[in-house]
DODOSE-175668 format. One record per residue (C-alpha): residue number from 1; x, y negated, z negated. Coordinates in steps of 0.001 Angstrom, whole numbers. Example, Ala and Ser with C-alpha at 12.3 -4.5 7.8 and 13.67 -1.06 7.14 Angstrom:
% DODOSE-175668
<pt seq="1" x="12300" y="4500" z="-7800"/>
<pt seq="2" x="13670" y="1060" z="-7140"/>
END
This chain:
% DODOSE-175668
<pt seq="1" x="3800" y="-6591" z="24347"/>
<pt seq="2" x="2845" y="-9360" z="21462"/>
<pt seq="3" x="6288" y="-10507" z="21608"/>
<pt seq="4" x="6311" y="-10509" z="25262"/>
<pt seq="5" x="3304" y="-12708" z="25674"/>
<pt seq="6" x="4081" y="-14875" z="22939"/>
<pt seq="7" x="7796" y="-15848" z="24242"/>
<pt seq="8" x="10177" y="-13795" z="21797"/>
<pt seq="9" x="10892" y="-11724" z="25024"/>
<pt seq="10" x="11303" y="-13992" z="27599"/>
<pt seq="11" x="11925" y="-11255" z="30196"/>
<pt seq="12" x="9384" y="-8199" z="30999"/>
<pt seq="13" x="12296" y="-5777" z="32526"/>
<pt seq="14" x="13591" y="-5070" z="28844"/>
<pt seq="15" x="10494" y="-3585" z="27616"/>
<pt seq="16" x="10743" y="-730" z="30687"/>
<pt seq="17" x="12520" y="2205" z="28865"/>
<pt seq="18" x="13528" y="3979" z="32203"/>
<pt seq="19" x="12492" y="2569" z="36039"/>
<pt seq="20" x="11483" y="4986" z="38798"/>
<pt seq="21" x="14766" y="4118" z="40479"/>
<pt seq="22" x="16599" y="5520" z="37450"/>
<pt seq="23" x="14019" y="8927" z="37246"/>
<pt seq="24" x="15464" y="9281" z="40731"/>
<pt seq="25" x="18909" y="9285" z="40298"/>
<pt seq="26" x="18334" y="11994" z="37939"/>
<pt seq="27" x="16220" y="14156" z="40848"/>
<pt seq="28" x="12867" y="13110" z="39037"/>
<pt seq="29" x="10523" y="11954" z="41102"/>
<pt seq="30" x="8036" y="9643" z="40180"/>
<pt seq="31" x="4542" y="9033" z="42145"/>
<pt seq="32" x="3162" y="5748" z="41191"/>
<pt seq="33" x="-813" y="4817" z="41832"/>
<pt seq="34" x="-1534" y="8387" z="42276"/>
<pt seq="35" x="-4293" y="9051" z="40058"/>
<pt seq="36" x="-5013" y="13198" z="38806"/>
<pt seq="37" x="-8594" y="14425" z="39510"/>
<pt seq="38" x="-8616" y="17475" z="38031"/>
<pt seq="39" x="-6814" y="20738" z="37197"/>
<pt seq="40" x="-7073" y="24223" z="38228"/>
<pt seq="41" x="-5674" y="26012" z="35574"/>
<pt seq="42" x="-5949" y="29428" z="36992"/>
<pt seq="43" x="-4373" y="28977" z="39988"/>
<pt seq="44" x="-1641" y="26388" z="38262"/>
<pt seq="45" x="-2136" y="23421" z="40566"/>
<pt seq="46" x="-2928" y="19589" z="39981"/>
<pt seq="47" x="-5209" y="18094" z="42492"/>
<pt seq="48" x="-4876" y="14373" z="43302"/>
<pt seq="49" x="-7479" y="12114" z="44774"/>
<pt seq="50" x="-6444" y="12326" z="48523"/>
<pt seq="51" x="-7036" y="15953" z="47780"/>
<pt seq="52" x="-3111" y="17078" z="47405"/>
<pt seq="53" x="-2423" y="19566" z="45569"/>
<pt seq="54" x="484" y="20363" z="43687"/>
<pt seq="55" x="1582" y="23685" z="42025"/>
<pt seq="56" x="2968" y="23950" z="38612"/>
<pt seq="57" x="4729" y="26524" z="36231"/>
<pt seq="58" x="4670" y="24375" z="33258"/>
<pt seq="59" x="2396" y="21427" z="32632"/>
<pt seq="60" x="2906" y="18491" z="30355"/>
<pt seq="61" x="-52" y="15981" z="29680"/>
<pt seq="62" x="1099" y="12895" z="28346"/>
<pt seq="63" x="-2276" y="10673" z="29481"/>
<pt seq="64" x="-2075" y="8434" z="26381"/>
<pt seq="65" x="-4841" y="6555" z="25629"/>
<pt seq="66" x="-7150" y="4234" z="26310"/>
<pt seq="67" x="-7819" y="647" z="25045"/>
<pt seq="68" x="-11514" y="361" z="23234"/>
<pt seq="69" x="-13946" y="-1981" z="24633"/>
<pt seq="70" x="-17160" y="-2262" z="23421"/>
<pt seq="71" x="-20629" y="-1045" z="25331"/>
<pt seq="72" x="-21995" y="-5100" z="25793"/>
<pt seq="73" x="-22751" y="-7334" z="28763"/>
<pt seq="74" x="-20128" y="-9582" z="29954"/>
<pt seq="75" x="-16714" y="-7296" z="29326"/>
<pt seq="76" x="-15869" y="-7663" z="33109"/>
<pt seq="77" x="-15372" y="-11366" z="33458"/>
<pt seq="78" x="-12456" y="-12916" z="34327"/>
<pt seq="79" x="-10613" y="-13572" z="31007"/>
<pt seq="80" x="-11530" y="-10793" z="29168"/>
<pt seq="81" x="-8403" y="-8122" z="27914"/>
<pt seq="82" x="-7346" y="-5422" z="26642"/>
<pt seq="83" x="-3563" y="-4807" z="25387"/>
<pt seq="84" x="-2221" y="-1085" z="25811"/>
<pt seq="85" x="497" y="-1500" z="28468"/>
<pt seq="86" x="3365" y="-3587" z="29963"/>
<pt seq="87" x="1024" y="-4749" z="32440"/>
<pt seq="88" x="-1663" y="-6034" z="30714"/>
<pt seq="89" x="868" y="-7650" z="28493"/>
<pt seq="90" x="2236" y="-9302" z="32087"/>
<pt seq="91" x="-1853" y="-10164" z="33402"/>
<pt seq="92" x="-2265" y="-11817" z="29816"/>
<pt seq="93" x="442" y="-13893" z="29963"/>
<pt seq="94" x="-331" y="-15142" z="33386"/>
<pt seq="95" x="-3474" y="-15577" z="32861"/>
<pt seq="96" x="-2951" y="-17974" z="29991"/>
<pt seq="97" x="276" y="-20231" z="31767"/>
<pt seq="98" x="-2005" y="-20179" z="35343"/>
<pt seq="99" x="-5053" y="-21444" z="33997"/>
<pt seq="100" x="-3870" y="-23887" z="31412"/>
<pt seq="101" x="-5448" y="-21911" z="28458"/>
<pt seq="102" x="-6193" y="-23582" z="25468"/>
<pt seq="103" x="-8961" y="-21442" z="22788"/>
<pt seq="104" x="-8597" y="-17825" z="22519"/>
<pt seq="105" x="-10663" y="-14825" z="20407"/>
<pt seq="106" x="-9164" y="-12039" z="19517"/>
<pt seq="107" x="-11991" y="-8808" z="18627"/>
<pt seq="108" x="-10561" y="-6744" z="16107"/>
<pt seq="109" x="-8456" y="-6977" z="12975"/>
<pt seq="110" x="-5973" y="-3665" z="12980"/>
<pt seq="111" x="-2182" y="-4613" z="13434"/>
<pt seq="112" x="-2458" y="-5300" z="17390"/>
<pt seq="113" x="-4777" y="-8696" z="16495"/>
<pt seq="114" x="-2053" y="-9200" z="13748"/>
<pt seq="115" x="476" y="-9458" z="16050"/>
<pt seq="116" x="-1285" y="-11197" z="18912"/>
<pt seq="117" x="-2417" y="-13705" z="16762"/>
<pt seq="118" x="1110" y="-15114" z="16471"/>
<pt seq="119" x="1974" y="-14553" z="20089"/>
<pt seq="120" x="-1237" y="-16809" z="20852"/>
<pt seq="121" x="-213" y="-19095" z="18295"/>
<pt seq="122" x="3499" y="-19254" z="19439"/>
<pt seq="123" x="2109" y="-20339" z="23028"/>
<pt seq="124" x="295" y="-23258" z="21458"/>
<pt seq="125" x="-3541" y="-21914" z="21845"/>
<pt seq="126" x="-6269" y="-21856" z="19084"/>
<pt seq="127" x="-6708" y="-18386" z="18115"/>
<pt seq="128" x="-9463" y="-17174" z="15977"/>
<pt seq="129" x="-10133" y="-13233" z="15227"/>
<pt seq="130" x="-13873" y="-12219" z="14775"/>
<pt seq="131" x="-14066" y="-9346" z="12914"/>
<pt seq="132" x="-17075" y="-6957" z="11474"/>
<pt seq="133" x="-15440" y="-6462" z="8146"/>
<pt seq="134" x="-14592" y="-8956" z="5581"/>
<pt seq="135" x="-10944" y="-8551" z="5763"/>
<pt seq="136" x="-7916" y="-7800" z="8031"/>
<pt seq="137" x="-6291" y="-4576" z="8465"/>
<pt seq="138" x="-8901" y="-2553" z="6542"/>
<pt seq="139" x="-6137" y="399" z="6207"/>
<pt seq="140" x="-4282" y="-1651" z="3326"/>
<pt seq="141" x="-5796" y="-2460" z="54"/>
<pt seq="142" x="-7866" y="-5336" z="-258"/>
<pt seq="143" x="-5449" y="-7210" z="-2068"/>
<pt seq="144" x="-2863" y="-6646" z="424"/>
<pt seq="145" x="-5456" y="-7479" z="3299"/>
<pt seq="146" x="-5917" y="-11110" z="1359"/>
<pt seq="147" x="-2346" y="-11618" z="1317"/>
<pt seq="148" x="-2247" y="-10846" z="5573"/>
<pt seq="149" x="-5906" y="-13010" z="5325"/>
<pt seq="150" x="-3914" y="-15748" z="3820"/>
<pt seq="151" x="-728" y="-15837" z="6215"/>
<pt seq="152" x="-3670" y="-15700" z="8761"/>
<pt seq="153" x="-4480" y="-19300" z="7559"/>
<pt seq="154" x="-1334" y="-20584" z="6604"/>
<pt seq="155" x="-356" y="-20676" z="10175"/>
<pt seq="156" x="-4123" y="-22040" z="11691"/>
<pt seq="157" x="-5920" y="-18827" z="12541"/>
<pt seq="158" x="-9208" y="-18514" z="11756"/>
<pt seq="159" x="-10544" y="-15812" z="10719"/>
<pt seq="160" x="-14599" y="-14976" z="11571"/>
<pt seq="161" x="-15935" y="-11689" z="9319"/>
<pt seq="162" x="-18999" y="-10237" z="9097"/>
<pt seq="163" x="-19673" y="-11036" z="13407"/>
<pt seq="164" x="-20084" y="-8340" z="15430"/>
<pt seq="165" x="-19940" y="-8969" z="19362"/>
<pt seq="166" x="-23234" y="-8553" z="21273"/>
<pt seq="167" x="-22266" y="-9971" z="24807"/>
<pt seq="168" x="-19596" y="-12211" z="26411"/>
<pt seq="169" x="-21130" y="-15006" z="28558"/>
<pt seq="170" x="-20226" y="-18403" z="30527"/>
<pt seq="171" x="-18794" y="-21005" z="28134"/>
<pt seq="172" x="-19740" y="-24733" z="28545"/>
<pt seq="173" x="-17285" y="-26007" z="27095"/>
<pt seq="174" x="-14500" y="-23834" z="27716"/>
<pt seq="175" x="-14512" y="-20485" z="30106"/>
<pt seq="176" x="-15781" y="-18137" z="27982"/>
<pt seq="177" x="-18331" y="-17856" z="25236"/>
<pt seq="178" x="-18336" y="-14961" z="22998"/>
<pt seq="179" x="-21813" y="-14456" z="21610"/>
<pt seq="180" x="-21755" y="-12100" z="18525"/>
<pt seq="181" x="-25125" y="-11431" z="15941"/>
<pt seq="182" x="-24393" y="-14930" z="14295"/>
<pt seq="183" x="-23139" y="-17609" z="16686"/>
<pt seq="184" x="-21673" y="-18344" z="19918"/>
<pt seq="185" x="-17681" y="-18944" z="19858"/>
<pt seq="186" x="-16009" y="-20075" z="22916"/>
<pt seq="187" x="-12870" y="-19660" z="24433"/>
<pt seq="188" x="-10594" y="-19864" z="27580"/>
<pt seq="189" x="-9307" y="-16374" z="27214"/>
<pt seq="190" x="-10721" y="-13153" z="24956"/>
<pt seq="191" x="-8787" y="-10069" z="23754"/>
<pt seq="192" x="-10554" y="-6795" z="22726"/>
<pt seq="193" x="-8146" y="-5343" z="20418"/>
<pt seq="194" x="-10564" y="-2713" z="18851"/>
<pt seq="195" x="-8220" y="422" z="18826"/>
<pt seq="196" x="-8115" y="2900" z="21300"/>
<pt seq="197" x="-9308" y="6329" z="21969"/>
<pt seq="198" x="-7245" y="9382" z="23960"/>
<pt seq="199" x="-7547" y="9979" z="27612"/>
<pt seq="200" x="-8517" y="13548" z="27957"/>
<pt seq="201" x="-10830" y="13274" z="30573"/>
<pt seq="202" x="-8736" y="15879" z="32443"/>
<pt seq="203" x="-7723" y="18598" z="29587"/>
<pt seq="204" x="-11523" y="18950" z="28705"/>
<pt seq="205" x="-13145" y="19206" z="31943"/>
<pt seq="206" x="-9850" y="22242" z="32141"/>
<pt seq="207" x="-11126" y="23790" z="29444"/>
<pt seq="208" x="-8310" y="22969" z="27001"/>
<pt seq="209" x="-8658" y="22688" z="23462"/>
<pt seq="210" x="-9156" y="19646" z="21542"/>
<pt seq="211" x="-9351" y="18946" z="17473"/>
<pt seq="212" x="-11362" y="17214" z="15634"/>
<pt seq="213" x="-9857" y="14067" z="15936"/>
<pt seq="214" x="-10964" y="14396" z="19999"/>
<pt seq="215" x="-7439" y="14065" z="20646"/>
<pt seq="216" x="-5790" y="17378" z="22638"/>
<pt seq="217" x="-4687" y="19857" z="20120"/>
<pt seq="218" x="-1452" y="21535" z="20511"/>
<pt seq="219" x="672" y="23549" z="17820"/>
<pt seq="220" x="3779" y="22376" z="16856"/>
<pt seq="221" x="5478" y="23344" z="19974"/>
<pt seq="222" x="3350" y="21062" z="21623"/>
<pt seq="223" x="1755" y="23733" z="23602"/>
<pt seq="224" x="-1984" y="23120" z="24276"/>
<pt seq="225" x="-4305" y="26361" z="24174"/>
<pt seq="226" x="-3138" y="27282" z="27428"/>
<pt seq="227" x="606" y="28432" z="26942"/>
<pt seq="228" x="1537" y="26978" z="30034"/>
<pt seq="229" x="620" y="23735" z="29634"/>
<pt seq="230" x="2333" y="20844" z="26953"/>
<pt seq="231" x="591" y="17825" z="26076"/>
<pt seq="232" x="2748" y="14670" z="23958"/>
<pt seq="233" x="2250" y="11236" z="22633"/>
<pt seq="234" x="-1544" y="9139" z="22576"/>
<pt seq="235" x="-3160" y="11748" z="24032"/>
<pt seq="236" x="-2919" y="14483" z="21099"/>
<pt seq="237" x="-2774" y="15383" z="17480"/>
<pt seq="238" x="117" y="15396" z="14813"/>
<pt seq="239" x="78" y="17755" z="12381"/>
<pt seq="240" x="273" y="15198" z="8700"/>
<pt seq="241" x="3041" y="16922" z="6225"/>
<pt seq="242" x="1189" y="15426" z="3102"/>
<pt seq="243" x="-2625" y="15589" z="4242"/>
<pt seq="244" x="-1515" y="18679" z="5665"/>
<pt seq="245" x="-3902" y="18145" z="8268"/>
<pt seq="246" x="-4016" y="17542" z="12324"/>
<pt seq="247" x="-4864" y="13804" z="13128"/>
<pt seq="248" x="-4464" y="11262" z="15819"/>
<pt seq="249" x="-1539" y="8838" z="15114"/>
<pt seq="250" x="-1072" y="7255" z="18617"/>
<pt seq="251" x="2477" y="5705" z="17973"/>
<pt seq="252" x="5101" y="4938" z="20040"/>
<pt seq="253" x="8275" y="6536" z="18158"/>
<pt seq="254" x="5658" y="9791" z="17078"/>
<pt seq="255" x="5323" y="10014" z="20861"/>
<pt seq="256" x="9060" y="10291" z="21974"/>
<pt seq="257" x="9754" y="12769" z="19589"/>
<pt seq="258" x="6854" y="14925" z="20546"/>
<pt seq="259" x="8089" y="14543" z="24518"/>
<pt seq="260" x="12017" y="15496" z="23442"/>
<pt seq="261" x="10049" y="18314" z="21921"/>
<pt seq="262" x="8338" y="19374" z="24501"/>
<pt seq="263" x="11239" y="19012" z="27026"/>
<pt seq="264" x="13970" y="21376" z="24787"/>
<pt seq="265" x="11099" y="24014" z="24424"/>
<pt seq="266" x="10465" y="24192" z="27955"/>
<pt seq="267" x="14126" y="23969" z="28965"/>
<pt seq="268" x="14543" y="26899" z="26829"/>
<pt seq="269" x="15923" y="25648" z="23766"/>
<pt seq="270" x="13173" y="26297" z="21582"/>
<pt seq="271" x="12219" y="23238" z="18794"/>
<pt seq="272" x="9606" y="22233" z="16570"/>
<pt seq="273" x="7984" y="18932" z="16165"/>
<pt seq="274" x="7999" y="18861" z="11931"/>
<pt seq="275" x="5299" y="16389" z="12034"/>
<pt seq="276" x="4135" y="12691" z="10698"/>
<pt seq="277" x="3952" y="11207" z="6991"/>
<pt seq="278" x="1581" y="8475" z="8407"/>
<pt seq="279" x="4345" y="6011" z="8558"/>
<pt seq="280" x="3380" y="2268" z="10032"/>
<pt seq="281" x="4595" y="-1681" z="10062"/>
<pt seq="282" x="3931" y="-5091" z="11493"/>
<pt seq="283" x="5141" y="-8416" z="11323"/>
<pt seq="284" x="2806" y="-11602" z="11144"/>
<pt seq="285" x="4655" y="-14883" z="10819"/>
<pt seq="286" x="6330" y="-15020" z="7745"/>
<pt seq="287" x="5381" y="-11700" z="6623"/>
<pt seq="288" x="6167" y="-7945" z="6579"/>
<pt seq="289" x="2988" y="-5596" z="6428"/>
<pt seq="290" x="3703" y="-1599" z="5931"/>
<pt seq="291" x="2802" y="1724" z="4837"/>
<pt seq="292" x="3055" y="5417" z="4586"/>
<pt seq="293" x="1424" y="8626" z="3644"/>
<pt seq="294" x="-2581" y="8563" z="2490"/>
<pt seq="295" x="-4739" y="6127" z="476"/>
<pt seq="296" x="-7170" y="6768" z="-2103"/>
<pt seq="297" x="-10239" y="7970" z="471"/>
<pt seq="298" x="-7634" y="9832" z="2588"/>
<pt seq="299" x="-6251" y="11898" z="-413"/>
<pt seq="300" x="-9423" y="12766" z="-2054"/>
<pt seq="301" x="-10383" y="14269" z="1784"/>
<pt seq="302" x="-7721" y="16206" z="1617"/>
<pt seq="303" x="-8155" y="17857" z="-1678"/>
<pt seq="304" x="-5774" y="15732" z="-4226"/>
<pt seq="305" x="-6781" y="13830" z="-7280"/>
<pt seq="306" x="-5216" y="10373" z="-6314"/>
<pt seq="307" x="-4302" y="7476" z="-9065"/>
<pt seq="308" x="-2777" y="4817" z="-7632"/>
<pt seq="309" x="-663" y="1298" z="-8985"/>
<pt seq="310" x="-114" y="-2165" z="-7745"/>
<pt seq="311" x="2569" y="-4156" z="-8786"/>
<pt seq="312" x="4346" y="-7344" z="-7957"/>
<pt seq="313" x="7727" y="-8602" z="-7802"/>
<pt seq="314" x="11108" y="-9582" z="-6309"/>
<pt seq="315" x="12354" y="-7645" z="-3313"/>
<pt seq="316" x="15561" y="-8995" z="-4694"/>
<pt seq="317" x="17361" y="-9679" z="-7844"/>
<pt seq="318" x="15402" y="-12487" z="-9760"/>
<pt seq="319" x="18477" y="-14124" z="-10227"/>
<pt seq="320" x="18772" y="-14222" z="-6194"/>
<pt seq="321" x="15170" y="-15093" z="-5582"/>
<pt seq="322" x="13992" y="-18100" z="-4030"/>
<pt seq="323" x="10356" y="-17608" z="-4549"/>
<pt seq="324" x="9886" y="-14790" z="-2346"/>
<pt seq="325" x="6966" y="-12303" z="-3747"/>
<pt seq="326" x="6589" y="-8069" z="-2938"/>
<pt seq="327" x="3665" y="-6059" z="-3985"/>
<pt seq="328" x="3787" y="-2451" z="-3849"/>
<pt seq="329" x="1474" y="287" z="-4385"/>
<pt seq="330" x="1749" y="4081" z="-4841"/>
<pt seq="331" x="-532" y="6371" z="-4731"/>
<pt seq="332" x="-64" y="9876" z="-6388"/>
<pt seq="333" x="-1974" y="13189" z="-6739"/>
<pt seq="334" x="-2822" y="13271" z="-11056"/>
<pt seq="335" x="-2204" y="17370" z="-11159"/>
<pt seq="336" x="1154" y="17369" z="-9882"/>
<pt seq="337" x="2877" y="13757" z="-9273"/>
<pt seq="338" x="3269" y="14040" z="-6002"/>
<pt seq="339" x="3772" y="11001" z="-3925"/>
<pt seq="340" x="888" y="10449" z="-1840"/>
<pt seq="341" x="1339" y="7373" z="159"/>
<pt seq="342" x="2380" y="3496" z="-66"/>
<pt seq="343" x="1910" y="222" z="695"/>
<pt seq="344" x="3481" y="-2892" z="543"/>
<pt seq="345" x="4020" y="-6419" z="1915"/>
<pt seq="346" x="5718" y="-9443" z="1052"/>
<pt seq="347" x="7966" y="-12111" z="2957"/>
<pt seq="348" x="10853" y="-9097" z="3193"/>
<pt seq="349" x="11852" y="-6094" z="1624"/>
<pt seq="350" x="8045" y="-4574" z="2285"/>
<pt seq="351" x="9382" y="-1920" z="6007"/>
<pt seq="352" x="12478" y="-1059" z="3562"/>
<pt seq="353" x="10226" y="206" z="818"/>
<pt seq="354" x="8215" y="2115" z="2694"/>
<pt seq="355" x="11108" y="3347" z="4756"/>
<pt seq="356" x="12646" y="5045" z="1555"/>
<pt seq="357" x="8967" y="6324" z="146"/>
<pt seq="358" x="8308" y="7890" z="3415"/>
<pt seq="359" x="11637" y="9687" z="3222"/>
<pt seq="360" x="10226" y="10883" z="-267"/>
<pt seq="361" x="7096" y="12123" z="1397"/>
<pt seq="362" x="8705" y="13673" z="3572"/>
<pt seq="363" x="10920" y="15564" z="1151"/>
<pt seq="364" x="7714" y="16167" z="-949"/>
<pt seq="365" x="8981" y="14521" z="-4132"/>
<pt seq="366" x="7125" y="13357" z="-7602"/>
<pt seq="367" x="7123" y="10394" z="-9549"/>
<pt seq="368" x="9596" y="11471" z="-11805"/>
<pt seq="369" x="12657" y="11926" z="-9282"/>
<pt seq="370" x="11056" y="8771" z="-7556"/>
<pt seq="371" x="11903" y="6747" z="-10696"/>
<pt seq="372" x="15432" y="7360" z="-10565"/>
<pt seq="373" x="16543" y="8116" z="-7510"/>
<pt seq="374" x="20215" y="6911" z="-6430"/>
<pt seq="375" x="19624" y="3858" z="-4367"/>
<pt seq="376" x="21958" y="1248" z="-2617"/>
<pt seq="377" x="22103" y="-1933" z="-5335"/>
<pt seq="378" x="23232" y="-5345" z="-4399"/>
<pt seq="379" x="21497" y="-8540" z="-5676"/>
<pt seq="380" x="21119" y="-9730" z="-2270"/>
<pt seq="381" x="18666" y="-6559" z="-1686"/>
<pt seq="382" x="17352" y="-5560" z="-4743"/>
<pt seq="383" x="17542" y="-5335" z="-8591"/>
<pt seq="384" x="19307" y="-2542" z="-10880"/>
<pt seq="385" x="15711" y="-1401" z="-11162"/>
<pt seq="386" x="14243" y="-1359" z="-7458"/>
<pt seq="387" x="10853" y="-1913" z="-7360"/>
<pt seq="388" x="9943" y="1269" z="-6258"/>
<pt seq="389" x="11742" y="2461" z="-9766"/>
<pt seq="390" x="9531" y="458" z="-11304"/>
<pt seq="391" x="6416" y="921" z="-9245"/>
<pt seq="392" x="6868" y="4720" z="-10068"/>
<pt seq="393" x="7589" y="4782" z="-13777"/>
<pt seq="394" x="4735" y="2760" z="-14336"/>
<pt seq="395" x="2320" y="5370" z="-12133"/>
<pt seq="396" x="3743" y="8524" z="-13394"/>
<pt seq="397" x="2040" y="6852" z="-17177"/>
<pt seq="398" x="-1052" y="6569" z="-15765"/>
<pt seq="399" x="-1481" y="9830" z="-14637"/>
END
């Protein structure tokens, strides 16, 4: 939706995967506006507000999830967003051209503000994120987070940390005012991009299982505690091959394989889902921000003994490079070598790295194959010694 609103796709139709028409034509049927209240698991039917009810053999919940907004005064005015689908994507970008927008806030600083800070930015409008933290994208390293703080800059964002919101109010000099524990920041338009939570407003008042995370739990079948019933995408957990844990990951490509899933098994051609590594990636102006598997405070959760490396260089042959910088970090487990996770950004080469590491966490390899694994060389792309060579010789000593 960032790339809708901020004019790289001009036209909304081409970010609809499949239209009702098309469900049709296939003997789907789809019911639009029809909202679930509840469901009656032992009898097998779905109740729907006008008090329809339909019966069911098999069940699949696929509620996603909901966009975060936080519990203050003021998050119903006119201006005030959330991004999670297609159509607030559409109500943001009309909002903006209809009312001549000129100052926006974002709330937040996970890869969604990323991203909509260049969409805002591409329109024209000056866009600052306020933020609780002292850097972006708190996932990544710090270092890496001051690289994405710097692009932030480069390109006229400013960034506002340590300011939580208390309450959005009437501006006086623009439409909005967004009043946080330090100051008052106005703006024509505000967007709460604060990460979102799972809809499972229906599953638990069912009585179905959910884990930790609060997200539904299902095995990897994607059945849910009740046999009958499937649940897929934002609305439940993944099982993570290297934490070897269940966690919420609500991602759009982790979500159609779960649903393919979940349609072959109930079709009758039985398939597991094999799980997530934890891979992620954005792009924010000029740069590529990425990463896979578990940091430092995620491994040690988990039971590993992480060491981890940071290490800068060319994502192509120095005699090819024209100034371009990649840094890369590794982190492994010290009693075996194991590839834990990665990170990386840079101008390019940073989603290709952690392409080929997550492929290596998902094959559950060490350092020491790492180091010399047969990769595709061309200066254009890389030197004799990829970085990730390099990046894993040098951890494998410190361990």
């Amino acid at each position: 939706m960032p790339y809708y609103i901020g004019d790289v796709i001009t036209d909304p139709k081409r970010l609809i995967a499949r239209t009702p028409e098309k469900f049709e034509e296939t003997g789907i049927r789809v019911r639009l506006n029809t909202r679930v209240e509840s469901i009656e698991t032992d009898r097998g039917e779905v109740i729907l507000e006008n008090g329809e009810r339909l019966s069911y053999d098999v069940l699949v919940m696929g509620t996603g999830a909901e966009a975060a907004l936080p519990d203050i005064p003021g998050t119903t005015r006119d201006g005030i967003f959330t991004l999670k689908n297609l159509r607030d994507g559409i109500n943001i970008k009309e909002y903006i051209k209809d009312n001549g927008c000129r100052r926006a806030v974002i709330v937040g600083a996970g890869f969604i503000a990323m991203e909509m800070s260049e969409a805002l930015r591409n329109l024209g409008l000056e866009t600052s994120i306020v933020y609780r933290g002292e850097l972006p994208v708190k996932k990544w390293d710090p270092v890496f987070s001051g690289v994405v703080l710097e692009e932030l800059t480069k390109n006229g964002v400013s960034f506002i940390g340590h300011h939580s919101p208390v309450a959005v109010e009437r501006g006086s000099d623009a439409r909005l005012c967004l009043v946080t524990d330090k100051e008052k920041i106005e703006a024509d338009v505000i967007i709460f991009a604060l990460g979102v939570k799972p809809n499972t407003r229906l599953v638990r008042e069912a009585g179905l299982e959910t884990g930790e995370s609060g997200a539904i739990r299902v095995d990897s079948s994607q059945h849910t505690s009740h046999e009958e019933i499937f649940a897929v995408g934002d609305c439940c957990e993944s099982y993570h091959r290297v934490s070897k844990k269940w966690v919420y990951t609500p991602l759009g490509d982790i979500a159609n394989k779960q649903g393919r899933v979940a349609g072959r098994n109930i079709a009758g051609y039985p398939m597991i889902f094999p799980g997530i590594v934890g891979a992620q990636s954005f792009k924010m102006f000029d740069l590529e921000v990425a990463m896979t598997g578990l940091d430092e405070r995620g491994a040690e959760k988990s039971g590993y003994s992480p060491a981890s490396n940071i290490i800068w260089g060319s994502p192509v042959a120095r005699s090819m490079n024209r100034g371009q910088k990649l840094g890369l970090k590794l982190i492994a487990d010290r009693d075996s070598g194991k590839l834990l996770g990665a990170q990386a950004v840079g101008q390019s080469g940073a989603v290709s790295r952690i392409n080929i590491l997550s492929a290596c966490l998902w094959s559950g390899m060490g350092l020491d194959e790492i180091g010399y694994m047969d990769l595709a060389y061309s200066p254009s792309f890389s030197g004799a010694w990829d970085m990730i060579h390099t990046a894993a010789q040098i951890l494998e000593k410190k361990l």
